[in-house]
N, C-alpha and C positions, 0 to 999 in steps of 0.2 A: 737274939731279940727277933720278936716275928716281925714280919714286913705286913704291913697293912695295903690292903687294895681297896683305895676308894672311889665309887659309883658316880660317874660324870652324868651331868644332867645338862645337856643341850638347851639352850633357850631358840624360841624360834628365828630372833636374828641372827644369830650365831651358824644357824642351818646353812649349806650354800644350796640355797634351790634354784633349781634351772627350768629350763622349758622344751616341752619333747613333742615332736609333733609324730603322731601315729597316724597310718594310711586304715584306714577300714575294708578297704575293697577286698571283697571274698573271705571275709575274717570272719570266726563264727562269735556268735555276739554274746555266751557266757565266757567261753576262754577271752576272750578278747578282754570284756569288762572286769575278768579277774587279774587279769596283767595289769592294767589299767588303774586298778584299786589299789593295788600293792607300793606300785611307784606315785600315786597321788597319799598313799599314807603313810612313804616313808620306809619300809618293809625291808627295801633293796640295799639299804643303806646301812653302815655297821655301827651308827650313832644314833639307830631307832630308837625313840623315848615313847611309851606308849601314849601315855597322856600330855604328849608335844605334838604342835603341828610342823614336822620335819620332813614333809615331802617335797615334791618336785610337779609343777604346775605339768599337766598333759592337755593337748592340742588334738581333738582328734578329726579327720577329713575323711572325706566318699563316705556321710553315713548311711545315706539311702541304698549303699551298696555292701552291705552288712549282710549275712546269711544267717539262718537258724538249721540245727538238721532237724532229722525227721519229717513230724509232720505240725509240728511246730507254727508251722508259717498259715495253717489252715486252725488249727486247735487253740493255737495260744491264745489270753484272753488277758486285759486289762482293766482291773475294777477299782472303783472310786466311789465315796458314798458322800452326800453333801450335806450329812448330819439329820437330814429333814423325813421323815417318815413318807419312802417312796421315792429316795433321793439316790437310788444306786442307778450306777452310769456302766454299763459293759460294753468295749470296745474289743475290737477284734487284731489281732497284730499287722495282717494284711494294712486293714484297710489304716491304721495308725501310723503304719509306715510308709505308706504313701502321703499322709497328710502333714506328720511332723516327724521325721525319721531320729532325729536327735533327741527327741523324747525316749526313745529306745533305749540310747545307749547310753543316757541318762539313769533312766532308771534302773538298768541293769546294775551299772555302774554303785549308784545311791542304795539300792539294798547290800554291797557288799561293803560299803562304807558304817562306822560304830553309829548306834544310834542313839546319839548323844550330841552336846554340844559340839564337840570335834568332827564328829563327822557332818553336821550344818554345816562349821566352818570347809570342813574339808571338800564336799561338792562343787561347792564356789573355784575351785583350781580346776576344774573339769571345763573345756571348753570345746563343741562340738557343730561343726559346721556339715551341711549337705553336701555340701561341692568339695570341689578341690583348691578353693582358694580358703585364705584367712587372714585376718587384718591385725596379727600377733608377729609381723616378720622385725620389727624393733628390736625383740626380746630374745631375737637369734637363737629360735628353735632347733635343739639336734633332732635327728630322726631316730626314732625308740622301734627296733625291731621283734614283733612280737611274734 
């Protein structure tokens, strides 16, 4: 008689998710946001359900101290349109990262995330602070080596 193998499906409480606190300093900010993506959607884990949210919350610190190579840091450019005829907004990476530097690694981050329902949800588990401090030490952050 054949043995049957059947297909386990994770529910998202059933997930054990934890919290991982990543240092940013001198980390270059696509490798970084693609490490980053993987463990906030679950990727690393051998109970991945694509259309489950079974990741693991990341904490990340020092954004302002985030690298680009090349010439990136001069070229890069951030565009937004506000729907309205004449309503495009071009921001430069420089000056964006001196003003909101977590917006960076944000966005980085949120384009490699599904664009779909799951991944709205799943952004919301991204947490990204300027400094070296963060007000998530409750939830007893490990350190996620990237």
């Amino acid at each position: 008689m054949k043995e049957e193998k059947l297909t386990r499906f994770i529910k998202t409480e059933d997930a054990n998710q934890k919290w991982y606190v990543v240092d940013a300093t001198e980390k270059v900010l696509g490798r970084l946001a693609s490490e980053v993506a993987k463990v906030i959607r679950g990727k690393n884990k051998p109970i991945f359900t694509p259309n489950m949210d079974t990741g693991d919350f990341v904490i990340i610190v020092n954004a302002e101290k985030v690298n680009v190579t090349g010439k990136r840091a001069v070229h890069k450019t951030y565009f937004s349109h506000s729907g309205y005829p004449g309503g495009e907004r071009i921001q430069k990476y420089s000056e964006l990262k001196e003003k909101n530097p977590g917006f960076v690694i944000r966005n980085a981050v949120k384009g490699m995330l599904p664009k779909n329902r799951i991944g709205r949800k799943l952004i919301n588990k991204l947490k990204v602070y300027s400094g070296p401090e963060h007000p998530h030490t409750a939830q007893k952050p490990e350190a996620l080596n990237i």
